[in-house]
VEXBAGU-123840 format. One record per residue (C-alpha): residue in three letters; x, y, z; residue number from 1. Coordinates in steps of 0.5 Angstrom, whole numbers, plus 500, padded with zeros to 3 digits. Layout:
% VEXBAGU-123840
<marfi code="Ala" xx="X" yy="Y" zz="Z" pos="NUM"/>
...
% end
This chain:
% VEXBAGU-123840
<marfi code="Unk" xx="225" yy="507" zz="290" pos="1"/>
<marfi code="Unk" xx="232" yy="510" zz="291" pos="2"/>
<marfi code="Unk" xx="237" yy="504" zz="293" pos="3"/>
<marfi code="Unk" xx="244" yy="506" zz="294" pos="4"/>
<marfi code="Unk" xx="246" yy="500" zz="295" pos="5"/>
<marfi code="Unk" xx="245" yy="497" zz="288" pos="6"/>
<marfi code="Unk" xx="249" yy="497" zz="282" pos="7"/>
<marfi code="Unk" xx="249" yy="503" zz="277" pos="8"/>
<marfi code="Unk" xx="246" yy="502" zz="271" pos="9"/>
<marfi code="Unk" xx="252" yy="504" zz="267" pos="10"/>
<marfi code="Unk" xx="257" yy="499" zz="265" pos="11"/>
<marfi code="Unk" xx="265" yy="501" zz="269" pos="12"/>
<marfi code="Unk" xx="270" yy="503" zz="264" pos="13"/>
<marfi code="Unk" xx="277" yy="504" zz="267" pos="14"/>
<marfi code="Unk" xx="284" yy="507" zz="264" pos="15"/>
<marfi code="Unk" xx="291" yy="508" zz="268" pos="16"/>
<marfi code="Unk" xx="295" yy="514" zz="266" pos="17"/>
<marfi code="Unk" xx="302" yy="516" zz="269" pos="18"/>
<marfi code="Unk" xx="301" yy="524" zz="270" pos="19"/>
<marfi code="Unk" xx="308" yy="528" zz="271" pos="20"/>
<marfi code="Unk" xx="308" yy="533" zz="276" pos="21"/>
<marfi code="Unk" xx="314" yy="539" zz="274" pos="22"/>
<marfi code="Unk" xx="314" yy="542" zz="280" pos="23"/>
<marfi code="Unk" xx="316" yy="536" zz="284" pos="24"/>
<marfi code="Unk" xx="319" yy="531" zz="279" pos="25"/>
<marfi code="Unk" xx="314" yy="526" zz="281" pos="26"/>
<marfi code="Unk" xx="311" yy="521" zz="277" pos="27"/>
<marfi code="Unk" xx="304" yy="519" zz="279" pos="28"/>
<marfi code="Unk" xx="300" yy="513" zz="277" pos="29"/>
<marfi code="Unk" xx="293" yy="515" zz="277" pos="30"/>
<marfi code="Unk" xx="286" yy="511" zz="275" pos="31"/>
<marfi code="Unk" xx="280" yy="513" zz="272" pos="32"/>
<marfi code="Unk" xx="274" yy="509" zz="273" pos="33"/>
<marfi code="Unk" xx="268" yy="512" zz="269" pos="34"/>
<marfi code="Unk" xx="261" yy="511" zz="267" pos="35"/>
<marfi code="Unk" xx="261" yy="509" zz="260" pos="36"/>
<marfi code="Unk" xx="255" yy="512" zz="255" pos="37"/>
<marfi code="Unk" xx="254" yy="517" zz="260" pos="38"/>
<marfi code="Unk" xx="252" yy="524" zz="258" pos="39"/>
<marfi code="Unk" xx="253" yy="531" zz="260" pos="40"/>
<marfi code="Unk" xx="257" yy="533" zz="264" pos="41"/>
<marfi code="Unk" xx="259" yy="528" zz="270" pos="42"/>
<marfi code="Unk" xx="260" yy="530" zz="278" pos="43"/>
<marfi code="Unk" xx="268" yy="528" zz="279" pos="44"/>
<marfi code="Unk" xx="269" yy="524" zz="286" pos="45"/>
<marfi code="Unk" xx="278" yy="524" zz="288" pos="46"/>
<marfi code="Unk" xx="279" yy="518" zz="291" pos="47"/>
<marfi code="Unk" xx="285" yy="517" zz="297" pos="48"/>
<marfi code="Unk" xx="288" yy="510" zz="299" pos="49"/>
<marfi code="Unk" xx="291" yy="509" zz="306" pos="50"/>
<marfi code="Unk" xx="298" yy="510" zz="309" pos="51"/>
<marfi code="Unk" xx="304" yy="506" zz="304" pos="52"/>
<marfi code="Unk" xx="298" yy="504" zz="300" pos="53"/>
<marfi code="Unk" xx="295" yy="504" zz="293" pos="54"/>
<marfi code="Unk" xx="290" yy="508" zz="289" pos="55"/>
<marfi code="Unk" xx="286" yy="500" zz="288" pos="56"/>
<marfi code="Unk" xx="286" yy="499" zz="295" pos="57"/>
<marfi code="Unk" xx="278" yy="501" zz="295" pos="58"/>
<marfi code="Unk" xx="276" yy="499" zz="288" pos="59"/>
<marfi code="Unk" xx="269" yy="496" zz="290" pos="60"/>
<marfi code="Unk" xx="267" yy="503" zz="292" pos="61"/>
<marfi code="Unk" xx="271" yy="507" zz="286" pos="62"/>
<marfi code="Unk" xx="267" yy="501" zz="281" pos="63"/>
<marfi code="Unk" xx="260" yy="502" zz="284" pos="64"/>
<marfi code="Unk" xx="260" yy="510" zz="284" pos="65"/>
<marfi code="Unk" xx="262" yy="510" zz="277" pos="66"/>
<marfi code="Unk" xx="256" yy="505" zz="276" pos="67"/>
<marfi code="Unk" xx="252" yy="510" zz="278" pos="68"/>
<marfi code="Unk" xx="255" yy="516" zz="273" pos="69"/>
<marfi code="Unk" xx="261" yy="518" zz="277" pos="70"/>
<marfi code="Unk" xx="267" yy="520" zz="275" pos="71"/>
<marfi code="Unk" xx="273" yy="517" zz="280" pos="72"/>
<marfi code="Unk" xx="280" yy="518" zz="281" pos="73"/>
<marfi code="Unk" xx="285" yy="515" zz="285" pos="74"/>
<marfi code="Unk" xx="293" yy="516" zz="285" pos="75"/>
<marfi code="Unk" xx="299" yy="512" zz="289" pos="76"/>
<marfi code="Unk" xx="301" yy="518" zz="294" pos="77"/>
<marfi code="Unk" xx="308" yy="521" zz="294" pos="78"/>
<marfi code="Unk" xx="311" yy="516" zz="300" pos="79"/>
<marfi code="Unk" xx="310" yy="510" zz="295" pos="80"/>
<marfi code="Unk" xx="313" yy="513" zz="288" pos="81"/>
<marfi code="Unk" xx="318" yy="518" zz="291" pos="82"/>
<marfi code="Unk" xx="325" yy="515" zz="293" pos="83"/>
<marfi code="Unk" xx="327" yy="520" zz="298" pos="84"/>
<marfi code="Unk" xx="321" yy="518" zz="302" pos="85"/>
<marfi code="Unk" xx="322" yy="511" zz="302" pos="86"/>
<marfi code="Unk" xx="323" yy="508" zz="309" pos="87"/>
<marfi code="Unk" xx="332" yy="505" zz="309" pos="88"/>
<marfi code="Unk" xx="335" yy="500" zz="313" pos="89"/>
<marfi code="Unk" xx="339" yy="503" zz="319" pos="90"/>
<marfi code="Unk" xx="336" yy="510" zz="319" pos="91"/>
<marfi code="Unk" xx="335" yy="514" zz="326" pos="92"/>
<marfi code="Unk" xx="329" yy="516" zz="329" pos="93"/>
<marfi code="Unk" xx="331" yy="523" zz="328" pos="94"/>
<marfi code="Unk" xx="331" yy="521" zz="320" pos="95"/>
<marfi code="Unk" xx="325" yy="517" zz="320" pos="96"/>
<marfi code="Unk" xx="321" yy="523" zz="323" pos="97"/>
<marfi code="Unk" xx="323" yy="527" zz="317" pos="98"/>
<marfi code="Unk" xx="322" yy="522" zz="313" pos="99"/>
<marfi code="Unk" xx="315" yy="522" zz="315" pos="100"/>
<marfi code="Unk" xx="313" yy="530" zz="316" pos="101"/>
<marfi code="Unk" xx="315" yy="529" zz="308" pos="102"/>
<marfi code="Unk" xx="311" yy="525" zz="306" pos="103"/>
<marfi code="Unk" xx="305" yy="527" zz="310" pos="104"/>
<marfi code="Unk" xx="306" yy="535" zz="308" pos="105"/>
<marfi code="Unk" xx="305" yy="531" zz="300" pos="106"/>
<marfi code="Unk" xx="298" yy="529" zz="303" pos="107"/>
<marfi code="Unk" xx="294" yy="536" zz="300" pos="108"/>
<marfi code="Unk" xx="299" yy="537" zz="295" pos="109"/>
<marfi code="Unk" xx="299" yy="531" zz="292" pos="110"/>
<marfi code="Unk" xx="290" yy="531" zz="291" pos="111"/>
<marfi code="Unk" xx="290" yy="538" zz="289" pos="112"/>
<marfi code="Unk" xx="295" yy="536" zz="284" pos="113"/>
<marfi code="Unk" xx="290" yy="530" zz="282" pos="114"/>
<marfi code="Unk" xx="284" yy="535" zz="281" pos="115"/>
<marfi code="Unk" xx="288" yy="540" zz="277" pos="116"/>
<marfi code="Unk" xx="290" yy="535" zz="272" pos="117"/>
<marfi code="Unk" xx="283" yy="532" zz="271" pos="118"/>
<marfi code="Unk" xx="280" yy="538" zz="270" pos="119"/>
<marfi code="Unk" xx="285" yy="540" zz="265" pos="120"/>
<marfi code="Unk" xx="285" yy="535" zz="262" pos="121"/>
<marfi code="Unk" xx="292" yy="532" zz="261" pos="122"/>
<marfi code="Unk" xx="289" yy="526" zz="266" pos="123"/>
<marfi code="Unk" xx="286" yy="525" zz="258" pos="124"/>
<marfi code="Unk" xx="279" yy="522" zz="261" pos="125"/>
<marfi code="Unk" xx="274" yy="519" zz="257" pos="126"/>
<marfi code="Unk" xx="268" yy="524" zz="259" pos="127"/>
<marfi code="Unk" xx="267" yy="532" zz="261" pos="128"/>
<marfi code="Unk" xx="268" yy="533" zz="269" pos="129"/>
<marfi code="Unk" xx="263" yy="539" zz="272" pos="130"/>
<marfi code="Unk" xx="267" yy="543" zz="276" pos="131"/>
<marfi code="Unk" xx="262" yy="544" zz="280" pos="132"/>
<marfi code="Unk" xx="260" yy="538" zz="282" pos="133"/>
<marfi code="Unk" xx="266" yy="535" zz="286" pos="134"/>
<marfi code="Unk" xx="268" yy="530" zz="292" pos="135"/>
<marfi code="Unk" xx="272" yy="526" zz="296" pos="136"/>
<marfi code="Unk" xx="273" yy="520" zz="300" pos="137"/>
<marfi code="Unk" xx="278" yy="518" zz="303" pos="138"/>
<marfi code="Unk" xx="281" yy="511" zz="307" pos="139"/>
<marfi code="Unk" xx="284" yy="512" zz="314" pos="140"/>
<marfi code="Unk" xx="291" yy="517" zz="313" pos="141"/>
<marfi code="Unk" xx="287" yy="518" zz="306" pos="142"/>
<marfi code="Unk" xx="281" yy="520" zz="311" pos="143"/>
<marfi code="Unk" xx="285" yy="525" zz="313" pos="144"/>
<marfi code="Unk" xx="288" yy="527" zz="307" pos="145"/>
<marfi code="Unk" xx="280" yy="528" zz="304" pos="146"/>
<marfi code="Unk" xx="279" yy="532" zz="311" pos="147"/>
<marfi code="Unk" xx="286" yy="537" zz="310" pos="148"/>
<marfi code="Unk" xx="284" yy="537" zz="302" pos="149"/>
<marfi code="Unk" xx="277" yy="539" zz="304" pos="150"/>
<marfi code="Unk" xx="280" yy="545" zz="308" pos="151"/>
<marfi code="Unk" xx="286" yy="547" zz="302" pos="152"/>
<marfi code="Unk" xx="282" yy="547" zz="296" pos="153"/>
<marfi code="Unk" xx="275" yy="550" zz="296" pos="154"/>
<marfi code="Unk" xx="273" yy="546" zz="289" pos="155"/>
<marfi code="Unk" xx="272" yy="541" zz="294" pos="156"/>
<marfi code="Unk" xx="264" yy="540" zz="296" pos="157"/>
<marfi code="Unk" xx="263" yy="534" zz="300" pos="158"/>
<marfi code="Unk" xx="267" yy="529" zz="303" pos="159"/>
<marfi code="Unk" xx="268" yy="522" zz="305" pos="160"/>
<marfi code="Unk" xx="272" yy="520" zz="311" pos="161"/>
<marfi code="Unk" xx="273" yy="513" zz="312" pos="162"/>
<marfi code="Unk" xx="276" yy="511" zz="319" pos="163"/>
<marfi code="Unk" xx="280" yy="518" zz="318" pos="164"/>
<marfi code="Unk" xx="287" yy="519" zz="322" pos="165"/>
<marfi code="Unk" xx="288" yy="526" zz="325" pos="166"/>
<marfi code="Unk" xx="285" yy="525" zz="333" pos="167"/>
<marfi code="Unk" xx="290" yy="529" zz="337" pos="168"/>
<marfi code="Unk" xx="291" yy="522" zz="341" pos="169"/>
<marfi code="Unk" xx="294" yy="517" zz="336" pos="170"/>
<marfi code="Unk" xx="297" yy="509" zz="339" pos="171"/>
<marfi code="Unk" xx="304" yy="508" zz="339" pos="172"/>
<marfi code="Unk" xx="307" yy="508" zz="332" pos="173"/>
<marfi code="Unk" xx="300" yy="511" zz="329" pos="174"/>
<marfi code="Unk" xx="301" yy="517" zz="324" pos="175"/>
<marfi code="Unk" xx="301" yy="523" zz="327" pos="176"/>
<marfi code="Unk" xx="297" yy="529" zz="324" pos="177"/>
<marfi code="Unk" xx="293" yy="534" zz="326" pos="178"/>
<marfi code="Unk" xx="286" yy="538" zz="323" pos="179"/>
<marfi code="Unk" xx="285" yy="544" zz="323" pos="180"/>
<marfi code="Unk" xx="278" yy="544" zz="320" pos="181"/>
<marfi code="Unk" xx="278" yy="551" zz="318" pos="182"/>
<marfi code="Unk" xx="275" yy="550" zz="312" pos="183"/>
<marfi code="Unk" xx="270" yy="557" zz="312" pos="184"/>
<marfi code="Unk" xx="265" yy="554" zz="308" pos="185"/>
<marfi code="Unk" xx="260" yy="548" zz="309" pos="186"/>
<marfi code="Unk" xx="262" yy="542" zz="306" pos="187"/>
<marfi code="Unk" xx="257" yy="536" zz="308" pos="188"/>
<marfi code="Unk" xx="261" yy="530" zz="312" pos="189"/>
<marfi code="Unk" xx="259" yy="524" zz="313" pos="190"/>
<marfi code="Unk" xx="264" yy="519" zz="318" pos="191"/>
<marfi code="Unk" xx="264" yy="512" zz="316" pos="192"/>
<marfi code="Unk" xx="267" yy="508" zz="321" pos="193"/>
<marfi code="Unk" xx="268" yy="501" zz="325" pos="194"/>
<marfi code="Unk" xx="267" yy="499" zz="332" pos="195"/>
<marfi code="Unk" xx="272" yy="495" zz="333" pos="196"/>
<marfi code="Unk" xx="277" yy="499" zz="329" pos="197"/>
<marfi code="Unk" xx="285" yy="497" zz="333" pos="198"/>
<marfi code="Unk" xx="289" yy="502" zz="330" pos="199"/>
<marfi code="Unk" xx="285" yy="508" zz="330" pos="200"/>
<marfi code="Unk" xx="279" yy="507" zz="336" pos="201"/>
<marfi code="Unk" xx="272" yy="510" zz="336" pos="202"/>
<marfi code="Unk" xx="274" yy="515" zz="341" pos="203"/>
<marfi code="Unk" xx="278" yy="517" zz="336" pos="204"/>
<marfi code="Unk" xx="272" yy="518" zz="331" pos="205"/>
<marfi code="Unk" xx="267" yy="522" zz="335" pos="206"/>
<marfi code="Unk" xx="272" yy="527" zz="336" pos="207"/>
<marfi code="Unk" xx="273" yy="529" zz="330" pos="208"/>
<marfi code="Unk" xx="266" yy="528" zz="328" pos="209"/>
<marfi code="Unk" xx="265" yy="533" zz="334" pos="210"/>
<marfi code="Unk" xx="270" yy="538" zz="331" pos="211"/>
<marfi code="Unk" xx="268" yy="537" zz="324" pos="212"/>
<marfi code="Unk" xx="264" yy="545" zz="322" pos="213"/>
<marfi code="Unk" xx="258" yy="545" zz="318" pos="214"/>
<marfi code="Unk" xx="253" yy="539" zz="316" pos="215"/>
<marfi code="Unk" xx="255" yy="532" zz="318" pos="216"/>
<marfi code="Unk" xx="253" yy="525" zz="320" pos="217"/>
<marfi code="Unk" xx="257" yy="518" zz="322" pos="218"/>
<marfi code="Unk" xx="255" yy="511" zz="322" pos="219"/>
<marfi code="Unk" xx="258" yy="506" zz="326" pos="220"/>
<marfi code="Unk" xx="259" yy="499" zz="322" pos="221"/>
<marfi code="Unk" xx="259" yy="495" zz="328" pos="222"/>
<marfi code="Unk" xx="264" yy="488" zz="329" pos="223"/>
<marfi code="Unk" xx="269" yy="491" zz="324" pos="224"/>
<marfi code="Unk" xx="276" yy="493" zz="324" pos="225"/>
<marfi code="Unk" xx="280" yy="499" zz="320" pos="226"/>
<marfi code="Unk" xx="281" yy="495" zz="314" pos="227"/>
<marfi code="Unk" xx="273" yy="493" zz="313" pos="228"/>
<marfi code="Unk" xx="274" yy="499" zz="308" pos="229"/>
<marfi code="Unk" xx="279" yy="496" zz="303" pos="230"/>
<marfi code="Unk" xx="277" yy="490" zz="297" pos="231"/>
<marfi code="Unk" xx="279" yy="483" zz="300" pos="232"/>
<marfi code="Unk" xx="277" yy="485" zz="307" pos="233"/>
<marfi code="Unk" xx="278" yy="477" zz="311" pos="234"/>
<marfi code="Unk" xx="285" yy="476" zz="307" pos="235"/>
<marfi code="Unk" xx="288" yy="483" zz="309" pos="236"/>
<marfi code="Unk" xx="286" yy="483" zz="315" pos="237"/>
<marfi code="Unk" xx="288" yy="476" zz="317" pos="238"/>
<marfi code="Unk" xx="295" yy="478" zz="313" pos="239"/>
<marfi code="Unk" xx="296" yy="483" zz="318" pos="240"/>
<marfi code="Unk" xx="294" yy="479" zz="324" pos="241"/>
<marfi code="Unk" xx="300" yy="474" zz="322" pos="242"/>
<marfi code="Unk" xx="305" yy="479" zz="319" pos="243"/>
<marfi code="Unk" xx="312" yy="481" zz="324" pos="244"/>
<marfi code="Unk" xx="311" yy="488" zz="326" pos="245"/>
<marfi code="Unk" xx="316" yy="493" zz="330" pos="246"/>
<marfi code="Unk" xx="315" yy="493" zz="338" pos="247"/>
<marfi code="Unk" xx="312" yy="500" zz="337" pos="248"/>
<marfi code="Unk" xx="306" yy="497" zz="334" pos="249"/>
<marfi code="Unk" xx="305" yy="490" zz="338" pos="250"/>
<marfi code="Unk" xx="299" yy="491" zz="340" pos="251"/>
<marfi code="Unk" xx="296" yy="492" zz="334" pos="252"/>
<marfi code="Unk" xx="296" yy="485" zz="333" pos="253"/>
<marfi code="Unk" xx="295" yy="484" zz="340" pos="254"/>
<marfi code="Unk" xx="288" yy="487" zz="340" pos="255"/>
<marfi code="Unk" xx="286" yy="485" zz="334" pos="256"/>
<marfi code="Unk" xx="281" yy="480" zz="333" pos="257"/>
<marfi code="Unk" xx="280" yy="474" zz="328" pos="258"/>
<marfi code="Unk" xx="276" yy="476" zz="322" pos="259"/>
<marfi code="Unk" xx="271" yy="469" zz="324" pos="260"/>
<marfi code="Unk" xx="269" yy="474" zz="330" pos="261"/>
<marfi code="Unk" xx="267" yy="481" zz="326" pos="262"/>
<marfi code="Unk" xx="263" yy="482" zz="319" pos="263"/>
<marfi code="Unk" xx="264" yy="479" zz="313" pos="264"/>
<marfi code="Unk" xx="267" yy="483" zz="307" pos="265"/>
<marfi code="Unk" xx="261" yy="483" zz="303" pos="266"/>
<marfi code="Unk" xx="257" yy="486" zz="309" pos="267"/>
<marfi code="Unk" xx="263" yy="492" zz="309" pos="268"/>
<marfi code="Unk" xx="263" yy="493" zz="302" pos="269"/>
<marfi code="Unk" xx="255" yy="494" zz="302" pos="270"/>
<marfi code="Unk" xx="255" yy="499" zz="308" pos="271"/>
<marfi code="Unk" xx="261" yy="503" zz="306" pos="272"/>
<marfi code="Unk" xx="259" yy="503" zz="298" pos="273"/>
<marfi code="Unk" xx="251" yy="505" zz="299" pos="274"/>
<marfi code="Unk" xx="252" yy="510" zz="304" pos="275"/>
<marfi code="Unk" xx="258" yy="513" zz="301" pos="276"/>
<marfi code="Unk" xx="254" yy="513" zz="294" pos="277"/>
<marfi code="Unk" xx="248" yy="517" zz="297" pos="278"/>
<marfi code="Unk" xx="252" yy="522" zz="301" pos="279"/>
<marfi code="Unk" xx="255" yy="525" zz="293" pos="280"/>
<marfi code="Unk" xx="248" yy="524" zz="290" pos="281"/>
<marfi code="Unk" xx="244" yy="528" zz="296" pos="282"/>
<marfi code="Unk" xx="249" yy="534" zz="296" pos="283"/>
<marfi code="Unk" xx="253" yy="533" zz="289" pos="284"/>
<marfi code="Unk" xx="247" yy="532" zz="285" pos="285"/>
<marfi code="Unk" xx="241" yy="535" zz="290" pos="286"/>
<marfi code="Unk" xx="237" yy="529" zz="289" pos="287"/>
<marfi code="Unk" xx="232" yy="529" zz="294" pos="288"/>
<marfi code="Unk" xx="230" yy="521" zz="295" pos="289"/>
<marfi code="Unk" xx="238" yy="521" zz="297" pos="290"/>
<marfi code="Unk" xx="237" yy="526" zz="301" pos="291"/>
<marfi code="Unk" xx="231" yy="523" zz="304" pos="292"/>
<marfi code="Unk" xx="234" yy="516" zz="304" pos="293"/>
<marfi code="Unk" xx="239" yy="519" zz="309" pos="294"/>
<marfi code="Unk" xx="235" yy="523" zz="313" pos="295"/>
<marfi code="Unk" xx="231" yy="517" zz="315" pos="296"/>
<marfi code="Unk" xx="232" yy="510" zz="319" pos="297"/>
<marfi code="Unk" xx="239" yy="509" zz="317" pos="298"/>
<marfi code="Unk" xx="240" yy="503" zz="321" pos="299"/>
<marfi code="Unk" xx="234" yy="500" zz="320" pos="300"/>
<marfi code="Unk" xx="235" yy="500" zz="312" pos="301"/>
<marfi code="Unk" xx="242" yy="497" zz="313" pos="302"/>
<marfi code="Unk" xx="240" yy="492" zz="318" pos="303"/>
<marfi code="Unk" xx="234" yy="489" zz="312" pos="304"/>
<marfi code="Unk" xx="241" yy="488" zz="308" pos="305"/>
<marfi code="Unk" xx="243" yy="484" zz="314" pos="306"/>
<marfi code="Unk" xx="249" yy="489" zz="316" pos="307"/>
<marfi code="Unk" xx="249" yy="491" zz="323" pos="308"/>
<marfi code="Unk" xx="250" yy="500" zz="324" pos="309"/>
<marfi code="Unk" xx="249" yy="504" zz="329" pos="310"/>
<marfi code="Unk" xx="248" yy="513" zz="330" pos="311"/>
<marfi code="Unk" xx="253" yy="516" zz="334" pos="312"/>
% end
């Protein structure tokens, strides 16, 4: 039977490179994880981190879809390599407003970099890319990137958004961007989201998912927060709860709830790794078991492993 939450059969190669981009004079630490003995031509899936974050925030997901004959990749965003857009002690408002306008208008380009780069082969991969077959998913701002990315590039045939930012409505000091979804083509979606998420609510995810054209899904992870969808959930979220912040986000700590009151990490991972996984099997390889598997009793099929979702 297909089961999307187990392991791949391929063992999980991985390589760091550092890849130059002249236009911008950016060097861009990227990671590769790669099915190893995998023959053929191999779907490519782009993966982006969360806001100020990096390229190994999710490696759970990125080493079980390579497991299963994916190749991943994954950069460190503009914002935490390019010195001219690193926060300064004393700026004004004025001056951090534009720094971060910059660095959200390096969101798109920088994914579009990543892909030229790995289907040209200077990302010196150890396997042969179909272009055909390509994918993104994408964590908080880095949800929005893969929806904003999925409008800019028409390369791009499926897309994960992980409790995506860009809801016309965002909580003080939350990242403020919007979606245009003008993407002129249909490109299955699937939203995996959680139910108690703080920094960027629920209501927030079905309005996206409502404006989202084409073929698409959401699942609800329920007793979860924003960083469920990273490795080390217990020990980021706990961190979190107990790190000083600006008066702006206050309330972030405020509302969040001790990590004993929601699911577990390894509840999480499962979740997001086996619905993310049959998601690019049903619409990058067209495999009909995968294609099945979600069109079925998805909470019920969770709920046997122990993981409380719920549709929309």
């Amino acid at each position: 039977m297909y089961d999307p939450f187990e392991r791949g059969r391929f063992p999980t190669g991985l390589g760091t490179i550092h890849a130059r981009d002249p236009l911008r004079d950016r060097v861009f630490p990227c990671e590769i994880w790669y099915p190893e003995g995998q023959p053929g031509l191999q779907p490519l899936i782009l993966f982006s981190h969360a806001s100020g974050g990096s390229r190994t925030q999710s490696t759970f997901l990125c080493t079980h879809l390579a497991s299963h004959g994916y190749m991943v990749v994954a950069l460190d965003h503009s914002e935490t390599i390019a010195p001219e857009l690193a926060r300064k002690d004393g700026e004004t408002a004025g001056q951090k407003a534009g720094r971060q306008a910059a660095w959200i208008a390096s969101r798109v380009p920088d994914i579009l970099f990543l892909l030229d780069a790995t289907l040209s082969g200077k990302a010196a991969l150890e396997a042969e890319i179909d272009p055909a077959r390509i994918g993104i998913v994408g964590h908080s701002f880095g949800g929005w990137t893969a929806l904003a990315a999925t409008e800019a590039d028409p390369r791009i045939g499926a897309v994960v958004a992980l409790a995506p930012a860009g809801a016309s409505n965002p909580r003080p000091g939350i990242v403020q961007a919007t979606l245009a979804f003008n993407w002129g083509r249909d490109v299955p979606a699937l939203y995996l989201v959680a139910e108690n998420d703080v920094s960027l609510p629920l209501s927030g995810m079905y309005e996206l998912f409502a404006r989202t054209p084409g073929t698409n899904r959401m699942v609800i992870l329920r007793r979860a927060d924003h960083l469920h969808f990273m490795d080390d959930v217990e020990t980021r979220h706990e961190a979190v709860r107990g790190m000083p912040f600006p008066a702006e986000l206050a309330w972030m700590q405020e509302e969040m709830r001790p990590i004993g009151e929601l699911c577990s990490g390894a509840q999480a991972q499962l979740f997001v790794r086996g619905l993310t996984l049959a998601h690019f099997d049903a619409v990058l390889r067209q495999q009909a078991d995968a294609a099945r598997f979600l069109d079925g009793d998805i909470p019920a099929e969770l709920a046997r492993r122990g993981v409380d979702a719920i549709l929309p």
